[in-house]
Biopython code that builds the backbone (N, CA, C, O; Angstrom):
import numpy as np
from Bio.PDB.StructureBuilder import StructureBuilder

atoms = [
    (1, "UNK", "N", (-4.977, 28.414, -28.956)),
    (1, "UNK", "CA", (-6.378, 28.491, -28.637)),
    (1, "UNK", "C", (-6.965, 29.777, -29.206)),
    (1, "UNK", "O", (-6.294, 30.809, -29.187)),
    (2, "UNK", "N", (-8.487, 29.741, -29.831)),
    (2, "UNK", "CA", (-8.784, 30.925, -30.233)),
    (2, "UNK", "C", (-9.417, 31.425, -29.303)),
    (2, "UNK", "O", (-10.377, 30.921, -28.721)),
    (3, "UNK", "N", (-8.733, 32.832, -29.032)),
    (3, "UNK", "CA", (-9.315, 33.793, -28.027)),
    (3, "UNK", "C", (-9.431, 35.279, -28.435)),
    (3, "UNK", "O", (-9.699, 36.276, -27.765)),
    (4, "UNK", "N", (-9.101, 35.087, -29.946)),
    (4, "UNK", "CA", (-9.021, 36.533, -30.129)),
    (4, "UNK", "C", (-10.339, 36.813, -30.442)),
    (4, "UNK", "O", (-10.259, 37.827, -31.135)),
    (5, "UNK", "N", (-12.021, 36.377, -30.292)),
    (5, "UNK", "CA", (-12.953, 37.174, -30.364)),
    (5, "UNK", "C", (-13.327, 37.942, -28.828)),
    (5, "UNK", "O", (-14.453, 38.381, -28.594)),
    (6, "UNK", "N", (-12.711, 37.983, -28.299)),
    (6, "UNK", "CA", (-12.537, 38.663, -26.953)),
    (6, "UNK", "C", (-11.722, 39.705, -26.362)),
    (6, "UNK", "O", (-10.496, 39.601, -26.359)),
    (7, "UNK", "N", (-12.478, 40.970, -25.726)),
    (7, "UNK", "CA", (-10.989, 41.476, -25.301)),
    (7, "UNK", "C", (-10.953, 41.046, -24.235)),
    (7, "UNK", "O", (-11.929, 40.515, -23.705)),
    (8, "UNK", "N", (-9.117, 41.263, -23.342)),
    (8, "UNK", "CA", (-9.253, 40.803, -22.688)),
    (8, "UNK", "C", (-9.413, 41.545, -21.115)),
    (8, "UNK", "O", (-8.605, 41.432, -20.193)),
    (9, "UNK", "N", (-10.463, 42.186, -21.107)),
    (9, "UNK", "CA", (-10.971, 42.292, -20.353)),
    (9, "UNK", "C", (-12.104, 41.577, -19.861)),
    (9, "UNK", "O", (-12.262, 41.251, -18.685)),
    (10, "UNK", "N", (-12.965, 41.322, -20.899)),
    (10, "UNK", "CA", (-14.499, 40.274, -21.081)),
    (10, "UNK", "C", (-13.894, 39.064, -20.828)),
    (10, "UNK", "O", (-14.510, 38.276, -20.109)),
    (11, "UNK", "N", (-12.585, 38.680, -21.361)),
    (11, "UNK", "CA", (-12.251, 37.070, -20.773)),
    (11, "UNK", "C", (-11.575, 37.296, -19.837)),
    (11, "UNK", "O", (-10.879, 36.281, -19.807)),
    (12, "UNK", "N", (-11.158, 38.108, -18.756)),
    (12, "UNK", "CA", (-10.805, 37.871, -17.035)),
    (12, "UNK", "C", (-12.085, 38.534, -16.904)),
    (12, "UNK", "O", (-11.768, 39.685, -17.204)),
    (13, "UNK", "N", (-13.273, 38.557, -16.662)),
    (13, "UNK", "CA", (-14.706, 38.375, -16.235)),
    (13, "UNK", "C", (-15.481, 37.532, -16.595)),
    (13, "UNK", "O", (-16.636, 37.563, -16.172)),
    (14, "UNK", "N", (-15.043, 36.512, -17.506)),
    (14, "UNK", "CA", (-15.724, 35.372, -17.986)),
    (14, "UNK", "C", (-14.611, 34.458, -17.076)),
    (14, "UNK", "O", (-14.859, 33.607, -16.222)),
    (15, "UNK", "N", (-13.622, 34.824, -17.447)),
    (15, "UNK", "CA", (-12.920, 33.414, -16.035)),
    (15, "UNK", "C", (-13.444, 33.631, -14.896)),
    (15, "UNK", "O", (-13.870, 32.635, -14.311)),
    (16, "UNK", "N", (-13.598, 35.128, -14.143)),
    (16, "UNK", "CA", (-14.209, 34.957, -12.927)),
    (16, "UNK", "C", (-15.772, 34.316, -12.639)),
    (16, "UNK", "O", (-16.262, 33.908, -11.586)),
    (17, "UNK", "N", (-16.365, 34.402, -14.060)),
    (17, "UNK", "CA", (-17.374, 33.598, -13.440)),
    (17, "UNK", "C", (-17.250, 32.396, -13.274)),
    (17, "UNK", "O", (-17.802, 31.705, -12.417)),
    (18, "UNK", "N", (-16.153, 31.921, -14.488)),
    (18, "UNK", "CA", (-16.468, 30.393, -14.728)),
    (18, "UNK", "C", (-15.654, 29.815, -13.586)),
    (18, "UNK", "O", (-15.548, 28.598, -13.433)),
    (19, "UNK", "N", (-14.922, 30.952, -12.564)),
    (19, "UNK", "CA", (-14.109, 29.954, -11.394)),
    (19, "UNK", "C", (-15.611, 29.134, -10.538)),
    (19, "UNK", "O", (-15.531, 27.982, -10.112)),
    (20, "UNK", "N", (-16.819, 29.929, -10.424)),
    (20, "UNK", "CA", (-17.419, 28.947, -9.167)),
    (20, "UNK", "C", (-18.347, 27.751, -10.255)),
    (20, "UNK", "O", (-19.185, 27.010, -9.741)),
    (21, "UNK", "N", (-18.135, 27.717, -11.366)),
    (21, "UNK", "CA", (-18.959, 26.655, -12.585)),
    (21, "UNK", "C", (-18.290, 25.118, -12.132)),
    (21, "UNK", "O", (-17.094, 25.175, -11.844)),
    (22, "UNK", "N", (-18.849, 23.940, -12.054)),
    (22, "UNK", "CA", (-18.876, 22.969, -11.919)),
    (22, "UNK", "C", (-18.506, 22.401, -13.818)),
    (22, "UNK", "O", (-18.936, 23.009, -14.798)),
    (23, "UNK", "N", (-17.653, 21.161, -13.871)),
    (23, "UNK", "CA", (-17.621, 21.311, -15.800)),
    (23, "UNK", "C", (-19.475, 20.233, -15.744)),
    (23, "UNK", "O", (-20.102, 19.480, -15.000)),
    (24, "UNK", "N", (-19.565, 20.811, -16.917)),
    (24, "UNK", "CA", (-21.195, 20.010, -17.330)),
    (24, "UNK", "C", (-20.916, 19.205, -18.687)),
    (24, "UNK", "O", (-21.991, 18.733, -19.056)),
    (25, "UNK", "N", (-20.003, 18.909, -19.468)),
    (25, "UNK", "CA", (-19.553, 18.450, -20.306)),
    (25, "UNK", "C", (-18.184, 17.310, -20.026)),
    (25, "UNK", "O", (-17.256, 17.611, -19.275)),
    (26, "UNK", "N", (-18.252, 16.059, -20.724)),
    (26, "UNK", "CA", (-17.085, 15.604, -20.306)),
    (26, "UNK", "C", (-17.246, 15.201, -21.498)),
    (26, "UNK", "O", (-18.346, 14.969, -21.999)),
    (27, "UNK", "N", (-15.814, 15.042, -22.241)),
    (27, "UNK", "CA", (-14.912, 14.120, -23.269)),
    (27, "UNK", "C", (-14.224, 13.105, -22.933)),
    (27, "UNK", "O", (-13.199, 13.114, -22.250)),
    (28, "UNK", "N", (-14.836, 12.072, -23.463)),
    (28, "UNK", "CA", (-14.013, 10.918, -22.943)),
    (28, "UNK", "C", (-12.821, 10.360, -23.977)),
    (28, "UNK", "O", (-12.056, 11.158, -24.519)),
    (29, "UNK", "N", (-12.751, 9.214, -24.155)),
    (29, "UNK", "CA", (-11.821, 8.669, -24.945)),
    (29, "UNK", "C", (-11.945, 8.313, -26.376)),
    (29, "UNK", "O", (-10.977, 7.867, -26.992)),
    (30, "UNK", "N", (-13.348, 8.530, -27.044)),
    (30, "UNK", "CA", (-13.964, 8.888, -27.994)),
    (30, "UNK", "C", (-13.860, 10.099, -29.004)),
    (30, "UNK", "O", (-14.367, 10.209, -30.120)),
    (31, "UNK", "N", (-12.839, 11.220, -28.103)),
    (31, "UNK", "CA", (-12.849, 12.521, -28.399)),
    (31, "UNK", "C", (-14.402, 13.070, -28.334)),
    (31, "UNK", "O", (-15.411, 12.837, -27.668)),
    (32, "UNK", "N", (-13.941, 14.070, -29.587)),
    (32, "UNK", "CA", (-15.509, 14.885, -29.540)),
    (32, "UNK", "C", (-16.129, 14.612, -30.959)),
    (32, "UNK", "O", (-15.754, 14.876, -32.101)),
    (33, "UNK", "N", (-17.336, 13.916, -30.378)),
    (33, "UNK", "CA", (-18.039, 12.645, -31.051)),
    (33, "UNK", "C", (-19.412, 13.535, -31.390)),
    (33, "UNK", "O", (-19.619, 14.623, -30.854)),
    (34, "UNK", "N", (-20.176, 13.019, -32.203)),
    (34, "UNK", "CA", (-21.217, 14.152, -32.592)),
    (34, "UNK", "C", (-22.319, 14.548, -31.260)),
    (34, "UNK", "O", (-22.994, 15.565, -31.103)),
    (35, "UNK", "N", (-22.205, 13.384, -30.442)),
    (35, "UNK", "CA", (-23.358, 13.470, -29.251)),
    (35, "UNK", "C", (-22.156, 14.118, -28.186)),
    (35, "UNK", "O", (-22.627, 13.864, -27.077)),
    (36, "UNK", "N", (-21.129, 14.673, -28.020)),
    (36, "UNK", "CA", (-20.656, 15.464, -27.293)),
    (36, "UNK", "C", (-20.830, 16.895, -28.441)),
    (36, "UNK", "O", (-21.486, 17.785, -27.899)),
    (37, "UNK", "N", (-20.638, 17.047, -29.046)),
    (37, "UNK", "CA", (-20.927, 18.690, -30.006)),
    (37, "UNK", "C", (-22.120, 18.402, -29.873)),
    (37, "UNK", "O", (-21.097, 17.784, -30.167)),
    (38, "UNK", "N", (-23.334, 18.139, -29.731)),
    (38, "UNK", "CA", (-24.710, 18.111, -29.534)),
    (38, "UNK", "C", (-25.180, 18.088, -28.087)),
    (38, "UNK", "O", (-26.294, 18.570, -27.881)),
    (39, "UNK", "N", (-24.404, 17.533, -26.910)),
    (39, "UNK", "CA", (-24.544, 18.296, -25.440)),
    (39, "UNK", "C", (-23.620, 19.558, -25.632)),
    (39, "UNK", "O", (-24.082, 20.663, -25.348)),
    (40, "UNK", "N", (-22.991, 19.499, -25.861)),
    (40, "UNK", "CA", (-22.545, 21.127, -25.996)),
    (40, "UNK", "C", (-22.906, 22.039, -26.529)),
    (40, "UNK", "O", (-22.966, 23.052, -25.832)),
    (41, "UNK", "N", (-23.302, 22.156, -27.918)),
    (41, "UNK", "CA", (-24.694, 23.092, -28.208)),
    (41, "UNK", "C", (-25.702, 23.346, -27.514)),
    (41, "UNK", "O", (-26.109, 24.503, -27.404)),
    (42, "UNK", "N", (-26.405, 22.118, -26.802)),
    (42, "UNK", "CA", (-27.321, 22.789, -25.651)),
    (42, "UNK", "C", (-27.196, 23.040, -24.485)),
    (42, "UNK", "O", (-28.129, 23.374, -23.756)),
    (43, "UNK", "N", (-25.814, 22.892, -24.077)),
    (43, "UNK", "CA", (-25.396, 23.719, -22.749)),
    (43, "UNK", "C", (-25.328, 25.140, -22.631)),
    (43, "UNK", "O", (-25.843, 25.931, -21.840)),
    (44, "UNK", "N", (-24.214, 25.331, -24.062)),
    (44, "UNK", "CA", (-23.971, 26.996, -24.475)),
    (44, "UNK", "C", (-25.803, 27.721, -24.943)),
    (44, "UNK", "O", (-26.212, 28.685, -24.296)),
    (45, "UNK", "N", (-26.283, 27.388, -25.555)),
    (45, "UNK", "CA", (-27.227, 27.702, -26.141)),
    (45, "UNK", "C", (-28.142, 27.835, -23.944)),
    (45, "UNK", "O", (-29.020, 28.684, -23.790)),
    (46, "UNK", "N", (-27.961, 27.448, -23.398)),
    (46, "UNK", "CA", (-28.644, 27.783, -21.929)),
    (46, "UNK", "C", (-27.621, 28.260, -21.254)),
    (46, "UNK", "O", (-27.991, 29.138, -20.475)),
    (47, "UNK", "N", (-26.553, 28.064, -21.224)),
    (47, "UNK", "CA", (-25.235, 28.738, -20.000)),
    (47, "UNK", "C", (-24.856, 29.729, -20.075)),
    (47, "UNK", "O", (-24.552, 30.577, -19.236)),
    (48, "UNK", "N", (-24.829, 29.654, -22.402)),
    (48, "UNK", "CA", (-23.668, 30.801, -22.400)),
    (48, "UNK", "C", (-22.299, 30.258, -22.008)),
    (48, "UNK", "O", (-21.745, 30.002, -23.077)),
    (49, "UNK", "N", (-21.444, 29.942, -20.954)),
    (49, "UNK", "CA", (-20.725, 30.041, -20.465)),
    (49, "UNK", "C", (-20.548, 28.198, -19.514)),
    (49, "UNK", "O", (-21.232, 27.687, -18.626)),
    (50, "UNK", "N", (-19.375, 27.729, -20.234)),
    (50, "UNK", "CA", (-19.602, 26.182, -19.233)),
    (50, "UNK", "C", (-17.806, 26.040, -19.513)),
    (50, "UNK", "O", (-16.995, 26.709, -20.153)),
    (51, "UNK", "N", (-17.723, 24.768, -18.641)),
    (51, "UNK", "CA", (-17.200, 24.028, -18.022)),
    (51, "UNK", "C", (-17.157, 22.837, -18.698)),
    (51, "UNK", "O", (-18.235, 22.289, -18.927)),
    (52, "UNK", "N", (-15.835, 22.162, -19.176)),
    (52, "UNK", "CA", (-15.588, 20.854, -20.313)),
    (52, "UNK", "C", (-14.911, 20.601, -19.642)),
    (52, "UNK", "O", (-14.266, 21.539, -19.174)),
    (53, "UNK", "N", (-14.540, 18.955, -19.055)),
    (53, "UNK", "CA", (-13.460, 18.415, -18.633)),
    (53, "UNK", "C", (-13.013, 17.235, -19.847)),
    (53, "UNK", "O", (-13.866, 16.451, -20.262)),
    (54, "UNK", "N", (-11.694, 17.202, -20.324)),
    (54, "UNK", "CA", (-11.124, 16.984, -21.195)),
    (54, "UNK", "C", (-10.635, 15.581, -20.460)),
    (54, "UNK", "O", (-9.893, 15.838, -19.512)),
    (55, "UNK", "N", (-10.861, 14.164, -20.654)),
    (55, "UNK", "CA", (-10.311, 13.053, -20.357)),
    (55, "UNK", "C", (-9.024, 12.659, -21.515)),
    (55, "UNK", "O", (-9.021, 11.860, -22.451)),
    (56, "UNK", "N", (-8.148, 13.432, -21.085)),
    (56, "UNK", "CA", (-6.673, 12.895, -21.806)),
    (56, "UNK", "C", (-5.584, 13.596, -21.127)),
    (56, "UNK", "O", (-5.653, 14.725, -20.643)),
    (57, "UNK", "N", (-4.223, 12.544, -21.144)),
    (57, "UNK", "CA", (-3.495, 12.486, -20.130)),
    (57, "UNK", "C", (-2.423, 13.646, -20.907)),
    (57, "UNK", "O", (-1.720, 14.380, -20.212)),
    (58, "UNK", "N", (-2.389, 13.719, -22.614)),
    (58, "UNK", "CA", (-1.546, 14.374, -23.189)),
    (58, "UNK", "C", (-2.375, 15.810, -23.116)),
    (58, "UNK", "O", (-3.598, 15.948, -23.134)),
    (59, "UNK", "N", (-1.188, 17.007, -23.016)),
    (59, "UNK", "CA", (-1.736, 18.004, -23.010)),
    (59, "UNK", "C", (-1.750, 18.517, -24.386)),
    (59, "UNK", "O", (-2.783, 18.836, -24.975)),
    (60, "UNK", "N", (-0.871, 18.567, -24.751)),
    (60, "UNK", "CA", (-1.106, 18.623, -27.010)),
    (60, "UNK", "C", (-2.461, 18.086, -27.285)),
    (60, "UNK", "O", (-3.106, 18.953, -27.874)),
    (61, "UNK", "N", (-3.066, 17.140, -27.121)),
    (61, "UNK", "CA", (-4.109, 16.458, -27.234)),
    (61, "UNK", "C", (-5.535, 17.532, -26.718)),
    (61, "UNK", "O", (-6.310, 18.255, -27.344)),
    (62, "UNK", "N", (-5.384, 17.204, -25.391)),
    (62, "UNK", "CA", (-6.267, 18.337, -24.739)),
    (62, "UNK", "C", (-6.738, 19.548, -25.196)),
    (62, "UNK", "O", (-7.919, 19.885, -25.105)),
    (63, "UNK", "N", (-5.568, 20.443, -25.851)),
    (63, "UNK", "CA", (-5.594, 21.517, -26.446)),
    (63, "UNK", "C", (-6.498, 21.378, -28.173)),
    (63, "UNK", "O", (-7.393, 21.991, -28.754)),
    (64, "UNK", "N", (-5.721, 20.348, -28.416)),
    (64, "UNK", "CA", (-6.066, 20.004, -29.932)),
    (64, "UNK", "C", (-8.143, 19.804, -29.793)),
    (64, "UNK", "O", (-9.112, 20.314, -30.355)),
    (65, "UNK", "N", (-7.932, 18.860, -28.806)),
    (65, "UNK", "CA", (-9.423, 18.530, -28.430)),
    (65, "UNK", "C", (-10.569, 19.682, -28.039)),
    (65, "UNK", "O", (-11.754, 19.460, -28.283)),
    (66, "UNK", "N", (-10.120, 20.967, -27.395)),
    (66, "UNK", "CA", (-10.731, 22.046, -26.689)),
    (66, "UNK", "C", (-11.058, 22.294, -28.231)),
    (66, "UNK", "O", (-12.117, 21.946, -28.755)),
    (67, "UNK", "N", (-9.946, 22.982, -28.931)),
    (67, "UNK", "CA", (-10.166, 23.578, -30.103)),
    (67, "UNK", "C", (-11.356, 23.024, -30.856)),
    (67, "UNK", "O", (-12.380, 23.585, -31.246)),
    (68, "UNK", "N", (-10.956, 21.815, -30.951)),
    (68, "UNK", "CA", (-11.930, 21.137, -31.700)),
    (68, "UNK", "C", (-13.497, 21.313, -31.848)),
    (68, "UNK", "O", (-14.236, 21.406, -32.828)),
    (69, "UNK", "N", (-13.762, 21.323, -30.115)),
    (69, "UNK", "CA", (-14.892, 21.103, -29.864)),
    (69, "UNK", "C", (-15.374, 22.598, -29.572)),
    (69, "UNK", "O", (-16.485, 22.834, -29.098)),
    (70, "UNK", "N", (-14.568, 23.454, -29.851)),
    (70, "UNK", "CA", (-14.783, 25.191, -29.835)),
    (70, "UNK", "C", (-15.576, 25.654, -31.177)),
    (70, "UNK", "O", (-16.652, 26.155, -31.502)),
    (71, "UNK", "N", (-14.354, 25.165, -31.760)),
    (71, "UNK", "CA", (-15.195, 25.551, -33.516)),
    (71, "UNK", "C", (-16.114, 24.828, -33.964)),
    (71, "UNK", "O", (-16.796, 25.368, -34.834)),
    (72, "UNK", "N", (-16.449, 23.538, -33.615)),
    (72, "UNK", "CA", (-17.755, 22.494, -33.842)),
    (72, "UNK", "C", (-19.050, 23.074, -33.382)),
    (72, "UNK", "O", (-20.237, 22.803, -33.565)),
    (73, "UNK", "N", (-18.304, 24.075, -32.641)),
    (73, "UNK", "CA", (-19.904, 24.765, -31.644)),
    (73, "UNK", "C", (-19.743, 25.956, -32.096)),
    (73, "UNK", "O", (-20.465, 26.782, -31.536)),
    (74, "UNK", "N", (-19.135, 26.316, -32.819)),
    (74, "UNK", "CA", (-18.563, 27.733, -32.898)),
    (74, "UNK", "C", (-18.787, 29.101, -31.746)),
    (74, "UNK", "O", (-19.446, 30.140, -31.727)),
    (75, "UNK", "N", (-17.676, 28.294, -30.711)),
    (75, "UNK", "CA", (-17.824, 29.313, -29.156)),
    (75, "UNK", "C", (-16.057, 29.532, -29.349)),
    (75, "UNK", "O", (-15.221, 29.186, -30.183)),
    (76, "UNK", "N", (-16.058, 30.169, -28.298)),
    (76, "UNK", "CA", (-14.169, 30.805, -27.836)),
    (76, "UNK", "C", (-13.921, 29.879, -27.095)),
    (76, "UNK", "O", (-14.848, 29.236, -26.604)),
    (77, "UNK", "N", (-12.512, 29.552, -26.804)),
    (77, "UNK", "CA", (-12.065, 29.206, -25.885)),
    (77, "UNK", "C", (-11.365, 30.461, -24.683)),
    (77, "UNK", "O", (-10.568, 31.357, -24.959)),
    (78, "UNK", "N", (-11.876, 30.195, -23.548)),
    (78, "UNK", "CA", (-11.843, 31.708, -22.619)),
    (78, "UNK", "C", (-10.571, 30.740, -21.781)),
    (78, "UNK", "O", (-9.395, 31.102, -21.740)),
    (79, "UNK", "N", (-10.902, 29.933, -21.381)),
    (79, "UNK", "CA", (-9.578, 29.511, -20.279)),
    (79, "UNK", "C", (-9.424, 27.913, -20.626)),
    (79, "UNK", "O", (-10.387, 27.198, -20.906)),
    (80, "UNK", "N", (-8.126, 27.486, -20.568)),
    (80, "UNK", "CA", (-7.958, 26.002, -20.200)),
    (80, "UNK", "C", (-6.779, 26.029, -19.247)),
    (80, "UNK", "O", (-5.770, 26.733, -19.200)),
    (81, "UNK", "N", (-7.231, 25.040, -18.512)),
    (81, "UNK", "CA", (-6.412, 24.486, -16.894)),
    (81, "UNK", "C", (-6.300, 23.452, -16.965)),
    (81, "UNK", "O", (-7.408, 22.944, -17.137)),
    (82, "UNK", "N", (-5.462, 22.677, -16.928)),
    (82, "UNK", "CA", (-4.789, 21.023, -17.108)),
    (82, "UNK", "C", (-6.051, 20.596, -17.688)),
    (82, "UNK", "O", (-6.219, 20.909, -18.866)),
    (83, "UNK", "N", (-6.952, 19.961, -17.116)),
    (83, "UNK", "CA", (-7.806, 18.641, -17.777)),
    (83, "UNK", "C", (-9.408, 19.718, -18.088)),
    (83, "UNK", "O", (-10.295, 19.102, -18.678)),
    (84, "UNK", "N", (-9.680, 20.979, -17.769)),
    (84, "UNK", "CA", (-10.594, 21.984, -17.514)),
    (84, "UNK", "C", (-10.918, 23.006, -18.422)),
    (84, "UNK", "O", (-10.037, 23.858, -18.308)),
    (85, "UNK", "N", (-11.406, 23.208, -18.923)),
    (85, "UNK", "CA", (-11.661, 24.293, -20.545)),
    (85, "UNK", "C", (-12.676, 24.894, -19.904)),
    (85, "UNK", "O", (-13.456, 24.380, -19.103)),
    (86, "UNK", "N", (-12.621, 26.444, -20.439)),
    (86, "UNK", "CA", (-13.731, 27.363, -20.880)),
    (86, "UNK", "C", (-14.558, 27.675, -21.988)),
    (86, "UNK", "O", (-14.374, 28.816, -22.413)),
    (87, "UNK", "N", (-15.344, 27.061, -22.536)),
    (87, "UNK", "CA", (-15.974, 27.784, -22.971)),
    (87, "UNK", "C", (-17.009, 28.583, -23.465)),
    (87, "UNK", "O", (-18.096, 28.208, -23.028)),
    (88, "UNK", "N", (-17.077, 29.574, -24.236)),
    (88, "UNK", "CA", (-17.960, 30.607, -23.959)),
    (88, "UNK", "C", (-18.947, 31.456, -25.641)),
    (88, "UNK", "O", (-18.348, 32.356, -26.230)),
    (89, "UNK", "N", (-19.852, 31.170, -25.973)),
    (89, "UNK", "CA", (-20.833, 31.395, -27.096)),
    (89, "UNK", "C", (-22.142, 32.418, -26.652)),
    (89, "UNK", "O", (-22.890, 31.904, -25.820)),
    (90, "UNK", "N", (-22.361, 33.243, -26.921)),
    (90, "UNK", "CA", (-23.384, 34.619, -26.585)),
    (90, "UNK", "C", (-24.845, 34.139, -27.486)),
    (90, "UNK", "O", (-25.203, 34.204, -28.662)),
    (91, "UNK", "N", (-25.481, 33.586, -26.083)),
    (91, "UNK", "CA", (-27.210, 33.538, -26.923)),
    (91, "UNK", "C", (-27.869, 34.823, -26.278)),
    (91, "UNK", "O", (-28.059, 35.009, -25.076)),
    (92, "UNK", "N", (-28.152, 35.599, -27.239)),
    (92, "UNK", "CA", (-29.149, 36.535, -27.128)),
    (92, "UNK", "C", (-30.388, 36.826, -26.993)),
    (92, "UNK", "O", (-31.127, 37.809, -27.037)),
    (93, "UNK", "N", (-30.464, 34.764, -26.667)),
    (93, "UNK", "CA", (-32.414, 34.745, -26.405)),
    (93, "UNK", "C", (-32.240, 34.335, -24.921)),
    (93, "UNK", "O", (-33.132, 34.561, -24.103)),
    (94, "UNK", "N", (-30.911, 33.644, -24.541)),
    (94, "UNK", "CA", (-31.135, 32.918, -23.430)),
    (94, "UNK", "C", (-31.720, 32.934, -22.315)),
    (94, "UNK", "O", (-31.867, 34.056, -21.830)),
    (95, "UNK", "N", (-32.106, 32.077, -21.739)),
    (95, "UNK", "CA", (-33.080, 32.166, -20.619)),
    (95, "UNK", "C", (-32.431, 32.518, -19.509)),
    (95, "UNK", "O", (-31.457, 31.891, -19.091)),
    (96, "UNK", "N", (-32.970, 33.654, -18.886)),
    (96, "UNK", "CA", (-32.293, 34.715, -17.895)),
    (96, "UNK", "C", (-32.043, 32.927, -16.178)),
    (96, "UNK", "O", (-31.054, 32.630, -15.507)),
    (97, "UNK", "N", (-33.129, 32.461, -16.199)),
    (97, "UNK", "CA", (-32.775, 31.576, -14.952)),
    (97, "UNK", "C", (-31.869, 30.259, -15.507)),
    (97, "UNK", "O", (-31.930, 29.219, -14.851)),
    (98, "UNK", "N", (-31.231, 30.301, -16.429)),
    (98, "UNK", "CA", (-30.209, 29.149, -17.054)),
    (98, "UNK", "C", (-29.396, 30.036, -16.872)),
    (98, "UNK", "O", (-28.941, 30.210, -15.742)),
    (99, "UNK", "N", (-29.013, 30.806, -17.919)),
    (99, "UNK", "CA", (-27.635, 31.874, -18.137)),
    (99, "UNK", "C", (-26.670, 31.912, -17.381)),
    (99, "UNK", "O", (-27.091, 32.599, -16.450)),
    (100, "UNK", "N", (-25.586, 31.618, -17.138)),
    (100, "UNK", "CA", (-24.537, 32.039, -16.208)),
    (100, "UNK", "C", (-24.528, 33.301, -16.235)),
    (100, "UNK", "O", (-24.797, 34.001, -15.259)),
    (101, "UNK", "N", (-24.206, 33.737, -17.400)),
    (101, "UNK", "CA", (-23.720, 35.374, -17.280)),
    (101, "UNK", "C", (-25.441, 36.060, -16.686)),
    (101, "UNK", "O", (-25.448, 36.935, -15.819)),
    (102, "UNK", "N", (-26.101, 35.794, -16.982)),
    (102, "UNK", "CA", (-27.546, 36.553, -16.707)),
    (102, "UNK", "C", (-27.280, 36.103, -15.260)),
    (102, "UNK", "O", (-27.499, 37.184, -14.714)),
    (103, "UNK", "N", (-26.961, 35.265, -14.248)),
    (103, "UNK", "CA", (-27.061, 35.188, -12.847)),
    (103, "UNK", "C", (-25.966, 35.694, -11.973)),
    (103, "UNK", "O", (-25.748, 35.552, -10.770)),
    (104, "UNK", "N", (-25.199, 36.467, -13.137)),
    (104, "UNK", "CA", (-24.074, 37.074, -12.519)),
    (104, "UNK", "C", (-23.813, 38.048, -12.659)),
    (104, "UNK", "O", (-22.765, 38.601, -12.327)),
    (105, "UNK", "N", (-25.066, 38.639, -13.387)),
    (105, "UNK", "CA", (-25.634, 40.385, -13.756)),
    (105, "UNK", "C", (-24.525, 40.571, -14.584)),
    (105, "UNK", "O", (-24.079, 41.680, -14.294)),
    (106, "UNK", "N", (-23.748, 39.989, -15.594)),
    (106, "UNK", "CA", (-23.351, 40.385, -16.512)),
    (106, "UNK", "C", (-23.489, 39.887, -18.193)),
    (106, "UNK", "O", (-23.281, 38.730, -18.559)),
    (107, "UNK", "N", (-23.782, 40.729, -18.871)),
    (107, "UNK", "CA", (-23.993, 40.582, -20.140)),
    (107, "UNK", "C", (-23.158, 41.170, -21.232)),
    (107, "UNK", "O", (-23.517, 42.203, -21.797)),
    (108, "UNK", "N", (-21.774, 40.386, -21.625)),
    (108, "UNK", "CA", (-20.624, 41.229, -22.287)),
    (108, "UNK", "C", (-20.913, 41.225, -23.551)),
    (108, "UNK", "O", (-20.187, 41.813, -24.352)),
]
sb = StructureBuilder()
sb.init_structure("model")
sb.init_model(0)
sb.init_chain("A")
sb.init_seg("    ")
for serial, (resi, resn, name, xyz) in enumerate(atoms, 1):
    if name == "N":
        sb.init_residue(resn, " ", resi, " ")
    sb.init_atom(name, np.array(xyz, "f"), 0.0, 1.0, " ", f" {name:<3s}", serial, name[0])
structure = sb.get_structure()
C-alpha cells in the first residue's frame, strides 16, 4: 500500500480521525468502475479524509482494489482493516463544514 506520502505521525492522526468515520464509498463486484473513481473524487475533494468498504472476500484482491482506487484518485492509502480502507487526499479549498479534518481542528 502506498503510504509513503505521509509521516507517520500525520497517518496515526488521520487513523484517529477516521476511527469515528462511517465508510461513504462502497465497491462492489464490479471493482472500481469509473462511477466509483467519480464518487470518490467527490467525497475526497469534500472530506479530505473517507471511509471505502471493499466488497471482496479475497484479501490480495482487496488490497490490489484499495490501491487501485488510491491512485485513480490520486489520494494515500492511510489504513486498511479487513473489508475497510482509508483514504486520504488534501483539498486546500475545502469546505470547512464538509472537511473531516477541518471538524477535527486539524489540518496536516
Amino acid at each position: 500500500m502506498k503510504t509513503d506520502k505521509l509521516a507517520t505521525r500525520d497517518r496515526k492522526r488521520l487513523r484517529q480521525i477516521a476511527h469515528h468515520l462511517d465508510p461513504v464509498i462502497a465497491v462492489g463486484d464490479q471493482g472500481v468502475s469509473q462511477a466509483v473513481i467519480a464518487e470518490t473524487e467527490r467525497a475526497l475533494d469534500d472530506h479530505e479524509l473517507i471511509k471505502v468498504r471493499v466488497h471482496d472476500a479475497d484479501r490480495e484482491e482487496r488490497a490490489r482494489v484499495a490501491e487501485a482506487l488510491a491512485e485513480a484518485c490520486n489520494a494515500v492509502v492511510v489504513q486498511s482493516i479487513g473489508r475497510i480502507v482509508v483514504l486520504y487526499r488534501r483539498n486546500p479549498e475545502a469546505e470547512p463544514r464538509l472537511s473531516n479534518l477541518a471538524r477535527f481542528g486539524i489540518m496536516p
